[in-house]
C-alpha positions in Angstrom: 24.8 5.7 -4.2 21.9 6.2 -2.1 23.6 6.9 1.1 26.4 8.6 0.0 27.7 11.8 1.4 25.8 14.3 -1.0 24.2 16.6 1.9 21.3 14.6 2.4 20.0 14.1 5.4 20.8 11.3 8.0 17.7 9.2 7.1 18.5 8.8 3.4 19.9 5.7 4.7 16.3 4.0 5.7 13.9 2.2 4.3 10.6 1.9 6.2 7.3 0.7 5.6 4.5 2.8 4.5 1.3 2.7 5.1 -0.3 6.4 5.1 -0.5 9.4 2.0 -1.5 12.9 3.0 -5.5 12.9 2.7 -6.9 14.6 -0.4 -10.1 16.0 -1.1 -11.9 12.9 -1.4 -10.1 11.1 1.3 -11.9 13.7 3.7 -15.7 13.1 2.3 -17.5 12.5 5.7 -19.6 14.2 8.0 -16.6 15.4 9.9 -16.1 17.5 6.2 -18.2 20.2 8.2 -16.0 20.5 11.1 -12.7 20.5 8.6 -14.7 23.4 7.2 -15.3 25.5 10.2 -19.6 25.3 9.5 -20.2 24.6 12.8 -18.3 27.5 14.2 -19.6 30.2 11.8 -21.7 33.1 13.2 -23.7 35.6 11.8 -22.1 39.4 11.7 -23.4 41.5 14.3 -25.9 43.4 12.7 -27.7 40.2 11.7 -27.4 38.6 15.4 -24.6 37.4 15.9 -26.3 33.7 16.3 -24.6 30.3 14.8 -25.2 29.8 11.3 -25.0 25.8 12.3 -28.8 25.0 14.1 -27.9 23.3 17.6 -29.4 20.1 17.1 -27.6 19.9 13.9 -24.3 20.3 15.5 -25.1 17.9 17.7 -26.4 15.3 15.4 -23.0 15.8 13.4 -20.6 15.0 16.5 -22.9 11.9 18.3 -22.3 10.3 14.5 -18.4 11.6 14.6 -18.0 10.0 17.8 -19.3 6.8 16.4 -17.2 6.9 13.5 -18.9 7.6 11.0 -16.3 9.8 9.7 -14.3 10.0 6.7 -11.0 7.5 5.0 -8.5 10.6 5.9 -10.1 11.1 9.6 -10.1 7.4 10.4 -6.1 7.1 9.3 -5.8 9.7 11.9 -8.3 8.2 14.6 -6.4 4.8 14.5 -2.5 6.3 14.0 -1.3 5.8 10.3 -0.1 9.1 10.0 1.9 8.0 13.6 3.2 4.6 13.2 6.3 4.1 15.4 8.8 1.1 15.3 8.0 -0.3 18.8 9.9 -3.7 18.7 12.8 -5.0 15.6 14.8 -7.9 15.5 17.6 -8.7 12.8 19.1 -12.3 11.7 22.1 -11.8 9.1 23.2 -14.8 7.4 24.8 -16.3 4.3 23.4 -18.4 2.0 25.6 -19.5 -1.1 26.6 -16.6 -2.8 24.1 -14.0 -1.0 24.6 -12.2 2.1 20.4 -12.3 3.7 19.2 -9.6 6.0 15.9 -10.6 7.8 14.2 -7.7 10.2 11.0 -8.1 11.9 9.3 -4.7 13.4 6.0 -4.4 14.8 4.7 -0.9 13.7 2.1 0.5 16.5 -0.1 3.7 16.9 -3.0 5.1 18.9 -5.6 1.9 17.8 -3.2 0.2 15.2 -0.5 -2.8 15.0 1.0 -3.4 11.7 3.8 -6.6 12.1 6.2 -6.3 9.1 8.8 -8.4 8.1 11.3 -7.9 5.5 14.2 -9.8 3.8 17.2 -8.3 1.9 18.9 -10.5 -0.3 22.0 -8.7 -1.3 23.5 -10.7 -4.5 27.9 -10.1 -5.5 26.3 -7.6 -8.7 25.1 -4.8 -6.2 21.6 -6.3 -6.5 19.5 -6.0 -3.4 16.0 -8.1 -3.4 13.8 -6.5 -1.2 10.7 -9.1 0.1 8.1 -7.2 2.3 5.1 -9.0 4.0 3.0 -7.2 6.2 -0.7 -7.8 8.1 -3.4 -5.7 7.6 -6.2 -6.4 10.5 -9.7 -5.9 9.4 -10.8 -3.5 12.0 -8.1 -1.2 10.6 -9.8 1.3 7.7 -8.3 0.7 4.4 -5.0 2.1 4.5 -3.8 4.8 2.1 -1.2 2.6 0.3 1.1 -0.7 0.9 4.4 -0.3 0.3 8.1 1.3 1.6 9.1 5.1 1.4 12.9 6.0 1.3 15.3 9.2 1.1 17.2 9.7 -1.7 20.5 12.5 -1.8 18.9 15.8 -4.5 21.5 14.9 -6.7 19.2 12.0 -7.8 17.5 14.6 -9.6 16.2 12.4 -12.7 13.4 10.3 -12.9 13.0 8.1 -15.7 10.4 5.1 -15.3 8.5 2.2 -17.5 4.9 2.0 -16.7 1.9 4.4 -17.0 2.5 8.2 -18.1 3.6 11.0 -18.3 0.7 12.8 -15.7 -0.2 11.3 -12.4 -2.2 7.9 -12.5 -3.9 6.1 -10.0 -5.8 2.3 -10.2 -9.1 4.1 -10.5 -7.8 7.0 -12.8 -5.3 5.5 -15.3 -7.0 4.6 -18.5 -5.7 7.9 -20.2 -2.3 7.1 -19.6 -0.6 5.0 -21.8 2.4 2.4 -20.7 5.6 3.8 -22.1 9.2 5.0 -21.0 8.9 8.4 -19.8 11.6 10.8 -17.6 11.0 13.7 -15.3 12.6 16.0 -13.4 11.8 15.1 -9.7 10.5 19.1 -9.4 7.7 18.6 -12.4 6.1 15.1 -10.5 4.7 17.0 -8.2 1.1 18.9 -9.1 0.0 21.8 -6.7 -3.3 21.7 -6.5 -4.7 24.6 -4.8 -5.0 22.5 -1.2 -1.6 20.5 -0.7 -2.4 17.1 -0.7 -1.5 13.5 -2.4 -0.3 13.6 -6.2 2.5 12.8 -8.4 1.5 9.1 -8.4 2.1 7.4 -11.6 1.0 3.7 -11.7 1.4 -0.2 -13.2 5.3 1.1 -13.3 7.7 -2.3 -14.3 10.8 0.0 -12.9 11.5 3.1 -11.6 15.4 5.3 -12.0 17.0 8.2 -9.6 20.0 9.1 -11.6 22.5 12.2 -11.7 23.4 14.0 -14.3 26.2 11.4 -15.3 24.4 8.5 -15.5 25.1 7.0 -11.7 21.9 6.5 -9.8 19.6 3.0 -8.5 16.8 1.3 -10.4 14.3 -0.1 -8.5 12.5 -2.5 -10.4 8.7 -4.8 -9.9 8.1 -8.2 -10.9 7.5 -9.3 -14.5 4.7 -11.3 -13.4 2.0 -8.6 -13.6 2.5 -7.4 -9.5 4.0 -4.1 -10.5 4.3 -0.6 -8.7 3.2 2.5 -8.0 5.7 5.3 -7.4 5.7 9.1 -6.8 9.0 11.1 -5.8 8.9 14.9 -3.8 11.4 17.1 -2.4 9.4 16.6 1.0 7.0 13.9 2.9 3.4 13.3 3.6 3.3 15.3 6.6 4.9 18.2 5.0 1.9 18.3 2.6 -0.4 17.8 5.2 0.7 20.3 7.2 0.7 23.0 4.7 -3.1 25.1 3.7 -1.4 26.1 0.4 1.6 25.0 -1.8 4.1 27.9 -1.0 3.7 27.0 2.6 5.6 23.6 1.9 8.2 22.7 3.6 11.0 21.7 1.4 13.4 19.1 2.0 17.3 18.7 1.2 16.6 15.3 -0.1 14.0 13.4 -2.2 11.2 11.1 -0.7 10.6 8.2 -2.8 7.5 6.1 -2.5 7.3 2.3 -3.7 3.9 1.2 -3.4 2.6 -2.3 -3.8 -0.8 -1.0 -3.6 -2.4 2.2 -3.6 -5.5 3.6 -2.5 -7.8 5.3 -5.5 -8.9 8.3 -6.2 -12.9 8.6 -6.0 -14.6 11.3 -7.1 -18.1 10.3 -7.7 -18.9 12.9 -5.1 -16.5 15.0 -2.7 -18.6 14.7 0.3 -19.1 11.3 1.3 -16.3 8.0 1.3 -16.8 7.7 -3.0 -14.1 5.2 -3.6 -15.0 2.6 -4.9 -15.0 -0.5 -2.7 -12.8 -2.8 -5.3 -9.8 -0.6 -5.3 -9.7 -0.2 -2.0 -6.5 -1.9 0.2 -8.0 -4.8 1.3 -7.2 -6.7 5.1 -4.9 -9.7 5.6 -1.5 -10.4 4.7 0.4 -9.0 1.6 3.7 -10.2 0.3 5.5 -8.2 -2.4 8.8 -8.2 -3.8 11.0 -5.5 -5.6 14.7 -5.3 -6.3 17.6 -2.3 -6.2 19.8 -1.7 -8.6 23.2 0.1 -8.7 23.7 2.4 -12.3 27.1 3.2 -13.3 25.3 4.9 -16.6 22.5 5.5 -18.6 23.1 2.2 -20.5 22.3 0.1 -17.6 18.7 0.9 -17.5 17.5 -1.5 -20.0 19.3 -3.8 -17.9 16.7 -6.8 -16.6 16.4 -7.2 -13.2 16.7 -10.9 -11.5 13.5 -12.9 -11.3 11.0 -12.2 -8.9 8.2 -14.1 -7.5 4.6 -12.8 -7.8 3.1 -10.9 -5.1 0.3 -12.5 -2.7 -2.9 -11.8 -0.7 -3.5 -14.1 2.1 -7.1 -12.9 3.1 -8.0 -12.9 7.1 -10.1 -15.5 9.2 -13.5 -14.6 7.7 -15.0 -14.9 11.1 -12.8 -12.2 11.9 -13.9 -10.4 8.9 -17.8 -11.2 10.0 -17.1 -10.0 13.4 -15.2 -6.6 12.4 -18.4 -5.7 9.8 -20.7 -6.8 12.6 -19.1 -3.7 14.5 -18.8 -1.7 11.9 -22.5 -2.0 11.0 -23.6 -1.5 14.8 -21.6 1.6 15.0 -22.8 3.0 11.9 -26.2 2.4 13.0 -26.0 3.9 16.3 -24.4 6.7 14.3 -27.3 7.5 12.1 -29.9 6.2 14.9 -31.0 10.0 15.7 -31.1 11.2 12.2 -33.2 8.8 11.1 -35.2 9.3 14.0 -35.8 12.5 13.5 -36.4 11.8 9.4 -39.5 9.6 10.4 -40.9 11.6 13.5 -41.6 14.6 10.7 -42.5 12.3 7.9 -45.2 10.6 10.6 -46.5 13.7 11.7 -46.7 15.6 9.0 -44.1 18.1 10.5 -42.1 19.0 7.6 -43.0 23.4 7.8 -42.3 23.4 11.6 -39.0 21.2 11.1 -35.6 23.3 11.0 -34.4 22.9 7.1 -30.9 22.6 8.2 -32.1 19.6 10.3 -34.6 18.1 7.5 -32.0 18.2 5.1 -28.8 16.4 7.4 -31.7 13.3 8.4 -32.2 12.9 4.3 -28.8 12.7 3.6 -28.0 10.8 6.9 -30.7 8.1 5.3 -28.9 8.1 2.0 -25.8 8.4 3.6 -26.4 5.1 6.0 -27.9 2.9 3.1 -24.4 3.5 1.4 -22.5 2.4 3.8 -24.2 -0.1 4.5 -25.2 -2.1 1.0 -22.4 -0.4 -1.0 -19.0 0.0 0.8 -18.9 -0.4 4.2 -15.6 1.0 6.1 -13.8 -0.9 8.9 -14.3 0.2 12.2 -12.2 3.0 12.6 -11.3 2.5 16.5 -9.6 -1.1 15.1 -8.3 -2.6 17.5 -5.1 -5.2 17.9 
């Protein structure tokens, strides 16, 4: 069903890891909020002087601590290439075991400063049933990615979305508790929310299986694991870089098929403020290796869906070397440090000398917040280098 001639387009057929969701609001709390914002290139009107509203030393406070990234979970995706990754090497093994035919592809997933090596199997059982194991490495000098999991093409006619699992708004891990698990449907059209800047949503969470039909019944069920390592899913008639790409939601570009998201994990929302990296630190991807497993379903009709799916095994977290781990926060701290090393400067030059009136306010009041700011990062949730290396 899925790759079946419907007038979908040519990719409908793939299914590729995914590690990146367009940024939203809170994904781009940072200093480099200000330059996303245009601050620094605001000038007065003519008759008032035409000067920069931005102070000089400010601006360049604000860039030396951009350039040593202390930036923001949606910059540093873009910084290190997770909006970019590119297949760079793939090998395949088919072979039969018993009754099951098993696919095996291995592809190393590379961008400007990032190497994802994924491998995953295909277990493709007489019923139809296809079980999907995925196992990827996440190095700690990456930032936390925006999600874990595979994205996919489906033909329009898969119009119908019925799933199990939290509902019926969007739901993340950090924003779920007013949804309640149940079996809820959708039209793939009403998943999506416009929020007034395009951006991530539609997400619905802790989903035990997921259903693209048609209008007669015929469609694929994708279903989690019974043993608590369930999804997260959302489902749009176009991708993340569509929404990224767009300043409002008419400017969307819409596609001829439907982009379906499977997510192992997902990044959360934040929200404690919009200006600074306010997700909380456990709900955040973490490093290392993660193995998941999900399985596709063929539906001849609606009566299949209470159908249950073959057992799966659990999904694991193999943590990295913690010396690598000690090294990468080493960098992280030194960099963040270096970072905030003028603004802090600057903070207790006017607190020693009593220079408070004479100091620009603009100035006074990005060295408080840079002091704030650094303790944060520091203590509460520090963030991976975000020029990660290999």
């Amino acid at each position: 069903v899925i790759g079946e001639d419907s007038g979908a387009e040519e990719e409908s057929h793939v299914l590729l890891p995914n590690f990146f969701r367009a940024p939203t609001d809170n994904d781009y709390g940072g200093w480099d909020r200000f330059l996303r914002g245009g601050i620094v290139d605001q000038v007065y009107p003519p008759e008032a002087g035409g000067a920069p509203r931005s102070d000089a030393g400010f601006v360049w406070m604000l860039r030396w601590s951009l350039f040593w990234g202390d930036v923001s979970y949606g910059k540093a995706w873009e910084l290190v290439g997770l909006d970019c990754l590119q297949v760079c090497s793939c090998s395949m093994r088919v072979e039969r075991v018993q009754n099951q035919v098993v696919i095996t592809s291995s592809v190393d997933l590379r961008a400007t400063r990032a190497h994802i090596p994924c491998v995953t199997t295909y277990r493709v059982a007489p019923s139809g049933d296809i079980v999907v194991d995925n196992t990827c490495y996440l190095s700690p000098a990456l930032p936390p990615p925006g999600r874990v999991g595979v994205a996919l093409s489906l033909p329009p006619a898969l119009d119908t979305v019925t799933w199990y699992g939290r509902g019926p708004h969007e739901c993340y891990v950090d924003r779920s508790s007013g949804c309640p698990v149940g079996r809820y449907q959708s039209r793939v059209h009403d998943l999506f929310v416009p929020y007034i800047t395009p951006q991530e949503s539609g997400n619905r969470c802790d989903v035990r299986w997921v259903a693209a039909q048609r209008k007669d019944g015929k469609g694929v069920k994708f279903s989690a694991s019974l043993h608590g390592s369930y999804l997260s899913f959302s489902a749009h008639p176009f991708r993340a870089s569509d929404l990224r790409a767009a300043l409002h939601p008419h400017e969307i570009k819409r596609r001829e098929c439907t982009t379906l998201t499977l997510d192992h994990l997902h990044m959360p929302v934040g929200g404690d403020t919009s200006w600074s990296r306010s997700q909380h630190q456990e709900f955040l991807v973490p490093p290392g290796t993660h193995s998941y497993t999900f399985c596709i379903s063929p539906l001849s009709h609606h009566h299949q869906l209470d159908k249950p799916p073959p057992a799966l095994p659990r999904a694991t977290h193999s943590p990295p070397h913690p010396l690598v781990v000690v090294l990468c926060k080493c960098r992280r701290t030194v960099c963040l440090s270096i970072a905030n090393a003028p603004l802090l400067a600057l903070q207790l030059a006017c607190d020693l000398a009593d220079l408070q009136a004479q100091t620009p306010a603009s100035i006074r009041c990005a060295a408080a917040v840079a002091s704030a700011g650094l303790a944060v990062a520091l203590l509460r949730r520090p963030l991976t280098a975000a020029s990660g290396a290999d």
